[in-house]
C-alpha positions in Angstrom: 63.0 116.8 -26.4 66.4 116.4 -27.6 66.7 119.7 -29.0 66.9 121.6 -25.9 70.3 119.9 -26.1 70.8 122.8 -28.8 69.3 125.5 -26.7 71.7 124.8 -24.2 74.6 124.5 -25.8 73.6 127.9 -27.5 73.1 129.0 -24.3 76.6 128.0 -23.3 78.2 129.5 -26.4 76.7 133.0 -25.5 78.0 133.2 -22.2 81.4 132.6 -23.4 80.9 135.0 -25.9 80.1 137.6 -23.6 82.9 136.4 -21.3 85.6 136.5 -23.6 87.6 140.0 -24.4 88.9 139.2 -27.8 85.8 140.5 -29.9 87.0 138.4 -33.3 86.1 135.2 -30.3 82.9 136.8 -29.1 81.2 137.5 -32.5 82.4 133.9 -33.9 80.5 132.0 -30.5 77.6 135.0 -30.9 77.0 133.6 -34.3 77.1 130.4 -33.6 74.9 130.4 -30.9 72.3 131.7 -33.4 72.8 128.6 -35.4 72.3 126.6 -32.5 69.4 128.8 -31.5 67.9 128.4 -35.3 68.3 124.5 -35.2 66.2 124.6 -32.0 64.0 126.2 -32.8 63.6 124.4 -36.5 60.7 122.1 -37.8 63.1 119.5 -39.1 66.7 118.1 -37.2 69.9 119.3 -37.5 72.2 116.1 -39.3 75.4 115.2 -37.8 77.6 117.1 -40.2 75.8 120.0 -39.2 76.4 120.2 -35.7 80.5 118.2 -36.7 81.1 121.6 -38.7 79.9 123.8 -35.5 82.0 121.7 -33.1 84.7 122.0 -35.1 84.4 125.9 -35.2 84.1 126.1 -31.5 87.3 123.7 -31.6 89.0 126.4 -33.3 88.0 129.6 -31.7 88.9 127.8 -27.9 92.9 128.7 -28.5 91.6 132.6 -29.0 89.3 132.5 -25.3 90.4 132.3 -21.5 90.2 128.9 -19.6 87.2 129.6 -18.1 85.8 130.6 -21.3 86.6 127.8 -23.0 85.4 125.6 -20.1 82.2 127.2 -21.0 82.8 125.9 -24.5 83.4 122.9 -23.5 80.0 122.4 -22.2 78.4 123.3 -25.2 80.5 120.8 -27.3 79.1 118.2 -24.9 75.7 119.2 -25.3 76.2 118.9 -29.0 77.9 115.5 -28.9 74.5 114.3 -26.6 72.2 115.8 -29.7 74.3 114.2 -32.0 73.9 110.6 -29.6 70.3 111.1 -30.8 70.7 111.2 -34.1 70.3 108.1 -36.9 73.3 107.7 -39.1 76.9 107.8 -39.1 
């Protein structure tokens, strides 16, 4: 099922919150791996501009985070870009 897409990329986005030292960084990917975990988990699908507007968030924490952190990021933004392959529209 395509939403385990969103499991894992929440997945991803709590590891690189608990990797990360800058707290502001590691609450902002804590909360939006509970998105992604909500979406998962949800009777109906996330729509593109849903998961655009959490991309773009993890876009803009990945300047605050490590490399290797925002590898990690990375992988979830390629998760969400598969999910988002899925999807009708746009």
């Amino acid at each position: 099922m395509t939403r385990e897409e969103l499991a894992t990329a929440s997945d991803h986005l709590e590891s690189a919150a608990a990797a990360t030292e800058n707290t502001a960084a590691s609450e902002r990917l804590s909360e939006l791996a509970n998105q992604l975990t909500s979406l998962a988990e949800s009777d109906s699908e996330a729509d593109h501009g849903r998961i655009a507007r959490i991309q773009a968030a993890i876009n803009e924490v990945k300047s605050d985070v490590s490399d290797n952190v925002a590898a990690t990021m990375s992988d979830a933004r390629d998760e969400l870009s598969a999910y988002r392959e899925t999807l009708d529209g746009v």
